[in-house]
Phi, psi and omega in degrees: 000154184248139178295170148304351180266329172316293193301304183311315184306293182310324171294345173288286194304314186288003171271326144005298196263274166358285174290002186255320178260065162239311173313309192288307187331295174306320172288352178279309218274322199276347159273357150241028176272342176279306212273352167286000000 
């Protein structure tokens, strides 16, 4: 079973996971925004 600090943890990491790919996303469209 999970505490409620179990759901905060898992909501972190997936916000986490969540911001690292909006980062990778945004350096592809600004590198291929360069490279046109």
């Amino acid at each position: 079973m999970l505490t409620p600090c179990g759901y905060n943890f898992i909501g972190i990491l997936y916000k986490e996971k969540f911001a690292i790919s909006i980062k990778i996303l945004l350096a592809i469209s600004i590198k291929l925004c360069k490279m046109m």
